[in-house]
N, C-alpha and C positions, 0 to 999 in steps of 0.2 A: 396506477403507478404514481410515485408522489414526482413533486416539480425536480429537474435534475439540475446541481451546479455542475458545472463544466469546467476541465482545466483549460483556458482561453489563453495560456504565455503568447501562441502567436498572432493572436487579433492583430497587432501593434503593425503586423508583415501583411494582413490582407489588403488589398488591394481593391478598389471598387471596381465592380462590373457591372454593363449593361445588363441588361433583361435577354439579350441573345445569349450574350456568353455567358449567364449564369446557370441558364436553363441547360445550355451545351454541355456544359461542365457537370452538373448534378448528372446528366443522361451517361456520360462516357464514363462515371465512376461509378453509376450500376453493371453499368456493361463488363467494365477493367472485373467489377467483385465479383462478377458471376461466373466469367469463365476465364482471369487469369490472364488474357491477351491484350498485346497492346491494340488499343481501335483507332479503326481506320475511316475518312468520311465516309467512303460509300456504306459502311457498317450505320452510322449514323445517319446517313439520307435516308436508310429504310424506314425509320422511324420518325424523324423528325420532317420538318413540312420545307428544310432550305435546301439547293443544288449542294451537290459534293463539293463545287468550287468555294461555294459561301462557307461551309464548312471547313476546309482547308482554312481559307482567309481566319474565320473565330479562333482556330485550334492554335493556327502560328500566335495569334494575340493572346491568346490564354499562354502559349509557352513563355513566350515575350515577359508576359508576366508574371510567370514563377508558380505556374497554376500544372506545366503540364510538362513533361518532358521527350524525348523520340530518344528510345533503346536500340542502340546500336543501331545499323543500316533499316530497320522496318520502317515503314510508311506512316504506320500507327503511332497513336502515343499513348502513355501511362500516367495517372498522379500522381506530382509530389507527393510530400507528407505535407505540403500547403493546399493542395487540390484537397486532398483528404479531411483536413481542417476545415476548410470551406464546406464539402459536402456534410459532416456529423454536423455542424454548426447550424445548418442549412432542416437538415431532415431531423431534427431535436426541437426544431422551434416550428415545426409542422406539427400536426396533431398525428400522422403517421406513423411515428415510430410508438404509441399507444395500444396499437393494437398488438396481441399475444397468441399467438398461437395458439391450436386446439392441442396440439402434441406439448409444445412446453406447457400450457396449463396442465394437460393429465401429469404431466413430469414431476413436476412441483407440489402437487396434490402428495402423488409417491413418496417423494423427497420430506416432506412432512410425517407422514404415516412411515416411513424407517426412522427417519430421527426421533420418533416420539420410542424406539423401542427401547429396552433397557444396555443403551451399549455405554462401552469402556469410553474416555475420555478419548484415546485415539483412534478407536471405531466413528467416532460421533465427525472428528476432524477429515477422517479418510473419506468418509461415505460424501461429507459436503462437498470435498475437491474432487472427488468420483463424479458427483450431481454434475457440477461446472461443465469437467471435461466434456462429457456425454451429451449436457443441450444445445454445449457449443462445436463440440469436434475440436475444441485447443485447449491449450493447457491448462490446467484450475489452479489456483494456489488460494491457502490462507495460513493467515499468520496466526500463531498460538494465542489463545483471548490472555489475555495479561492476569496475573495474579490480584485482587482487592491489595492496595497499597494500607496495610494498618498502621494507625499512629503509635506512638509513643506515649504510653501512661507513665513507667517510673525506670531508673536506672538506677545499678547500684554497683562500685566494683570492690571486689573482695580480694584481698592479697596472699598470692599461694607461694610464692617466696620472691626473691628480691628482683628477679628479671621474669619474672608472669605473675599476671593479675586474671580473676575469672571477673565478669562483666557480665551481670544477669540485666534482661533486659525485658519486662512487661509490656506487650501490646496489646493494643484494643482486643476485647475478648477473651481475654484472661491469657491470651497465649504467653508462653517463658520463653525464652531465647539465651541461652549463654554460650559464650565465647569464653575462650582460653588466649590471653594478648599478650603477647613478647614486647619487654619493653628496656630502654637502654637504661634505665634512672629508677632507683629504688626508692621508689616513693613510702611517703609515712602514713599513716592512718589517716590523720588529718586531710593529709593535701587530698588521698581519693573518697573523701566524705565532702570536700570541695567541693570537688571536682562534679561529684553525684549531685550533690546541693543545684551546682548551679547550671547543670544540663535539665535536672528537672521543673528546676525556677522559669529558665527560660527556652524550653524546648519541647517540653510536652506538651500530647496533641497535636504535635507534629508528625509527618511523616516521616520512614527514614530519608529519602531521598530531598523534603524539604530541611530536613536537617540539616544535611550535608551542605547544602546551598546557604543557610542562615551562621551556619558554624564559620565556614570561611568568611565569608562578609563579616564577622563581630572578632576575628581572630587578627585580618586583615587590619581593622580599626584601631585593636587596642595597643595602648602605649604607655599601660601602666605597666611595671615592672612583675611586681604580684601576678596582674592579671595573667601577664602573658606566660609569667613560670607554670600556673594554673592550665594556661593554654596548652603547654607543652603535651599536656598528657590530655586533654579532652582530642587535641590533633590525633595522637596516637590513638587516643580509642576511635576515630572518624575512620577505621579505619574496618572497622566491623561494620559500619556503615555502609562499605564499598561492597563486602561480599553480600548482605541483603539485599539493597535495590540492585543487585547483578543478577537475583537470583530473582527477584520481583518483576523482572523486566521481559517480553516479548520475542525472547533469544531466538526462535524455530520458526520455521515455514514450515507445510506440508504442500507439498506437489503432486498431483495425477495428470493423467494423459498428455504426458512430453510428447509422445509418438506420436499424435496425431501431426503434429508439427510436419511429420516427414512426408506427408501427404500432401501437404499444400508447399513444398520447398522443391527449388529449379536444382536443376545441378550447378550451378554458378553463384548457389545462394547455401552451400553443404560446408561450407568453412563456417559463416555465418551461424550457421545452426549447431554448428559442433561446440563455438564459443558459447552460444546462449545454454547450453547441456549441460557447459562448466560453471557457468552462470548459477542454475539451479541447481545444481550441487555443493557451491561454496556457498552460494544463497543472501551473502552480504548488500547484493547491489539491490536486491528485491525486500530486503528488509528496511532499508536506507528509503525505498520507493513508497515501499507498507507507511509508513513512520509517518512520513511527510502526510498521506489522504490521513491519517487518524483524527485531524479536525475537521473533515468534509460533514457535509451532510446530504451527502446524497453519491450517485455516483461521481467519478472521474477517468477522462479519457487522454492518456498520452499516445500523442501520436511518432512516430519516431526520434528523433531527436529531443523533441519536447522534452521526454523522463529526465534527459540530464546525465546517462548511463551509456558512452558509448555500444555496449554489448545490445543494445535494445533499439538499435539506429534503425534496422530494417523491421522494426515490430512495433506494436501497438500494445497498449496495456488498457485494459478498464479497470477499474478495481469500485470497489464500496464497502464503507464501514457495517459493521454491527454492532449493534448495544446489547448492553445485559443490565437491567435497573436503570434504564434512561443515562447507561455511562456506555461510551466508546471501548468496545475490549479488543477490536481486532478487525482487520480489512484481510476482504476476502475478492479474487477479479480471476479474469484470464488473460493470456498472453498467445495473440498470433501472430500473425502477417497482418502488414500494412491496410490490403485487402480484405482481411475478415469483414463479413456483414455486420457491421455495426450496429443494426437495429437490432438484430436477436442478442450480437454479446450482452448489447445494455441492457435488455428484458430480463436477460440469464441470469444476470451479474446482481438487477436489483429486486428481482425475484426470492433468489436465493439468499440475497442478506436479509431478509426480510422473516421469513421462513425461520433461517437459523436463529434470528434472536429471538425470534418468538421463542423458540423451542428451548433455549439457554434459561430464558425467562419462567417458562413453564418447569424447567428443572430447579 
């Protein structure tokens, strides 16, 4: 598994602990992920070598310090999404969370051997979100691999009567593009032989979406009169700019195994879960989330509030990118409870983007 960057926002909040309470702390948030309950010392004494009272005494100090907290009347306690923090932070920088399973490696294997078969573009997306759910038991998602952004070779616009112009547009690879442009100003021969002149002077070999960005900055600037009558209608064509890079851009998520969700949710946690359902249905908040890991290189780990997304307060995300030609096309992760085994989701998560780009690669 290669070295993993972590998303660390709450370092800044950890706290130093001793060598008791840190130990204490890693043991009670195996315990909390295995079966769900808040733990109690004697729970703890069985295991570890101090009295339940010594224990009690750590736990209050660990709560003290924003590591643990006691749910409702139980005796027991739970961790934050700071305890949490603490613990991936902890078992990431051990050599333990390297080891992979015999059943996720046969998993993986499979996961390869279907991806290599001849499937549909959203066969290929399904079956990966399928994989996820299945080694994790929680939700899969990946975002659609983004379109090759092609440059700009030539522009040319051609006038089909006094309020529409057509606007043929050459991209890398011989591709043609034309457009049909409604415009308020009936321009002359000259001014959109201009206008061509001087988008292709200074814009080709651009992308559309660098375009768009270089056009306003030089549109902004100018203060020739000429220029900017010129301007007028390069503005207006900027405007077939907006439907390509809308259409070049990572608009979709695909989603499997929401349901497992319902397996590991309390009945006190069933609002919670309805919202996150809406969540992956309108799917904005998760593309916003996708967006941000697209410059990782490796995995990433939000831990409740961490994402930034209230809907994801009581959940955890990993996610990790993949490439296709040594470029970034798209992150792919799951989404659980706070709880989830964070050493399998990460195996799963950087497993599988590994796998899939090889296979993008090999197509």
């Amino acid at each position: 598994m290669s070295f993993l960057w972590l998303y660390y926002e709450k370092d800044s909040a950890l706290v130093d602990l001793n060598e008791r309470e840190h130990g204490l702390l890693i043991s009670l948030v195996e315990r909390h992920i295995a079966d769900g309950q808040p733990v109690g010392s004697k729970t703890l004494s069985a295991t570890e070598r101090y009295s339940p009272a010594t224990i009690r005494n750590i736990m209050s100090e660990l709560e003290h310090k924003g590591y643990l907290n006691s749910p409702h009347t139980s005796a027991g306690r739970v961790p934050t999404d700071l305890g949490y923090r603490l613990f991936v932070n902890s078992v990431l920088q051990s050599d333990s969370h390297v080891a992979i399973s015999e059943k996720m490696a046969q998993e993986a294997q499979q996961l390869q051997q279907d991806l290599h078969k001849n499937l549909s573009h959203a066969q290929l997306l399904e079956q990966v979100t399928n994989s996820l759910s299945k080694l994790t038991h929680l939700a899969g998602l990946v975002t659609l691999p983004q379109k090759r952004a092609n440059k700009l070779e030539h522009i040319e616009f051609l006038k089909l009567s006094e309020s529409r112009l057509l606007s043929v547009m050459v991209m890398e690879g011989e591709q043609i593009q034309n457009h049909v442009l409604a415009v308020e100003k009936d321009y002359s021969e000259s001014e959109l032989q201009q206008a061509s002149n001087y988008l292709n002077a200074n814009f080709a070999g651009n992308t559309l979406k660098e375009i768009q960005r270089l056009l306003k900055t030089d549109i902004e600037s100018s203060r020739e009169a000429a220029k900017a009558q010129m301007a007028l209608l390069v503005n207006e064509a900027s405007r077939i700019l907006d439907v390509d890079t809308d259409n070049g851009s990572s608009s979709s998520l695909v989603v499997s195994g929401e349901t497992n969700l319902m397996d590991v949710t309390t009945p006190d946690q069933i609002d919670n879960l309805k919202h996150l359902f809406e969540a992956f249905k309108q799917k904005n908040e998760f593309l916003n989330l996708f967006e941000n890991c697209m410059g990782s290189e490796g995995v990433q780990i939000y831990i409740g509030k961490e994402s930034g997304h209230q809907v994801l307060d009581d959940y955890a995300v990993v996610t990790a990118p993949f490439k296709s030609e040594n470029q970034v096309v798209g992150v792919l992760g799951v989404v659980g409870p706070t709880r989830m085994s964070y050493k399998h989701a990460i195996s799963a998560v950087d497993i599988t983007s590994k796998v899939f780009a090889s296979i993008l690669n090999s197509k």
